[in-house]
C-alpha positions as CSV (number, residue, x, y, z in Angstrom):
1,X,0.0,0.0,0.0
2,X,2.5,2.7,0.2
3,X,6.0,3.3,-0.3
4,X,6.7,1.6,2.9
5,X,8.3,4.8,4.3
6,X,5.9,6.4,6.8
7,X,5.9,7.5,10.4
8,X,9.9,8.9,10.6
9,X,10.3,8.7,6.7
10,X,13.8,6.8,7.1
11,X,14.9,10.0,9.4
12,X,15.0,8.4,12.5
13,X,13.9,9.3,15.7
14,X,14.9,12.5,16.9
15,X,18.3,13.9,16.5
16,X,19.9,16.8,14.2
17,X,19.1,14.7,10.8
18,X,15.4,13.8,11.9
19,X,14.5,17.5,12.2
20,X,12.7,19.5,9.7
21,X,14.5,22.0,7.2
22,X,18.1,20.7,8.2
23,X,20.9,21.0,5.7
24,X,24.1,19.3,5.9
25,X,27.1,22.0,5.5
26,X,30.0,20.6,2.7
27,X,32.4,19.5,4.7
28,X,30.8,18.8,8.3
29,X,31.9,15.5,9.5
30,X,29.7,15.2,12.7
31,X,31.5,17.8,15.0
32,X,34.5,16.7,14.0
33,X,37.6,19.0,12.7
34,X,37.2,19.5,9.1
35,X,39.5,17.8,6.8
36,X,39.8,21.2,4.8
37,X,40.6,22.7,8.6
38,X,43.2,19.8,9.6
39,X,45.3,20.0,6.7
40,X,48.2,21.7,6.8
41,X,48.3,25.6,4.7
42,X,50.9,25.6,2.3
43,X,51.9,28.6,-0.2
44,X,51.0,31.4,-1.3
45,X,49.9,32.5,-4.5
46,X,50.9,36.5,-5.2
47,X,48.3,38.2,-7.5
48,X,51.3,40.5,-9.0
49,X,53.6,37.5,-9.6
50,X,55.4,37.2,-13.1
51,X,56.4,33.8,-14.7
52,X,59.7,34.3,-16.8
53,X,61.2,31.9,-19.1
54,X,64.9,32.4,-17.9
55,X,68.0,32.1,-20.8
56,X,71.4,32.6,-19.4
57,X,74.6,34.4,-21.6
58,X,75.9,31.0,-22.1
59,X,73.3,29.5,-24.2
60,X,73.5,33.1,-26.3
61,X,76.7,32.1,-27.2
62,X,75.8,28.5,-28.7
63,X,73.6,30.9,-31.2
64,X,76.2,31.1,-33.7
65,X,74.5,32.5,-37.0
66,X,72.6,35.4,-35.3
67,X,73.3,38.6,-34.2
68,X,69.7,40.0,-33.0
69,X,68.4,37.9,-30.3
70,X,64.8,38.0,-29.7
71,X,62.1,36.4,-27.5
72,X,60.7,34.9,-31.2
73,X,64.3,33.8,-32.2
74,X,64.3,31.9,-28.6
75,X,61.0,30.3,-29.3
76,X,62.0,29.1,-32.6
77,X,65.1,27.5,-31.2
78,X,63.1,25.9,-28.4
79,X,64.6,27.2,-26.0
80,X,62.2,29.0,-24.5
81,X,59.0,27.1,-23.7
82,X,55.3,27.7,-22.3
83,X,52.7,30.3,-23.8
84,X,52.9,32.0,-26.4
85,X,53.3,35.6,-24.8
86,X,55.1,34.6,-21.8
87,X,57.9,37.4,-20.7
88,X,61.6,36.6,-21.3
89,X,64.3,37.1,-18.9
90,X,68.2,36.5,-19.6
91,X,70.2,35.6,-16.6
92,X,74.6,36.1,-16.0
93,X,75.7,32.6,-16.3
94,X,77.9,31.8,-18.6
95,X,80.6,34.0,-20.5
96,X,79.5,35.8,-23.9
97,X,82.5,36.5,-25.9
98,X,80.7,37.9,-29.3
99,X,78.4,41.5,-30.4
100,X,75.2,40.3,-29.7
101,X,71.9,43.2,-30.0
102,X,69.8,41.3,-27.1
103,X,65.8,41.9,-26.8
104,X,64.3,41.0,-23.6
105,X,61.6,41.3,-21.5
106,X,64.1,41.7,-18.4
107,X,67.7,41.6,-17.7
108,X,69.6,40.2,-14.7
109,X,72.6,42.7,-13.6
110,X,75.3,40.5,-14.4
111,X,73.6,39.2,-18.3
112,X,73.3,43.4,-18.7
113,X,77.3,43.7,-17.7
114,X,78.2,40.5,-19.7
115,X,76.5,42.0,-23.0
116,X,77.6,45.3,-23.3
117,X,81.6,44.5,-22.4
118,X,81.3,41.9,-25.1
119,X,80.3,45.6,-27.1
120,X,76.4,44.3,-27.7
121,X,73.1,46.0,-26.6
122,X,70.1,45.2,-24.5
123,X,66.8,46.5,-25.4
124,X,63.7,46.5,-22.7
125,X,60.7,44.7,-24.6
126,X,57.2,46.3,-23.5
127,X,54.2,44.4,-24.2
């Protein structure tokens, strides 16, 4: 005769889940610490951060039949990876013996110093 499920309706008797209108939070385990809450916090994620495919002097030098080095030039050698507008930095290690016209997004101290004794220029990309 009917579904079988009268009287309590499969709530029990009494208690916080037998009541009427009660909603289970996400994540309540009974009154128990939260996973979410007992698991360790760990980073942090800066809204201003900037990802930089790095190239150091050293691996300019192994560019034998250019002169202009560019973030395209890079790409096309593969040795720069990830998206396609990602921001280029050279870094100092290495030695750089030859004239080399450098674009960048950013320049390390030491890569600056490195490229302009060896008598080459670095130019500051802006996107």
């Amino acid at each position: 005769m009917g579904s079988g499920r009268g009287k309590t309706c499969c709530a029990g008797h009494k208690g916080q889940m037998a009541r009427k209108g009660h909603k289970r939070k996400i994540g309540f385990e009974g009154g128990q610490m939260r996973l979410i809450r007992r698991l360790p916090k760990v980073g942090f994620k800066s809204a201003v951060h900037l990802d930089f495919a790095v190239v150091n002097v050293g691996v300019l030098e192994g560019l034998k039949d250019v002169s202009e080095v560019t973030p395209a030039v890079l790409r096309e050698r593969q040795l720069v990876n990830g998206p396609q507008g990602i921001t280029v930095k050279i870094l100092g290690d290495g030695k750089l013996s030859r004239k080399l016209t450098v674009k960048a997004h950013a320049f390390s101290a030491g890569a600056r110093n490195q490229i302009e004794s060896a008598g080459g220029t670095c130019e500051i990309l802006k996107d």
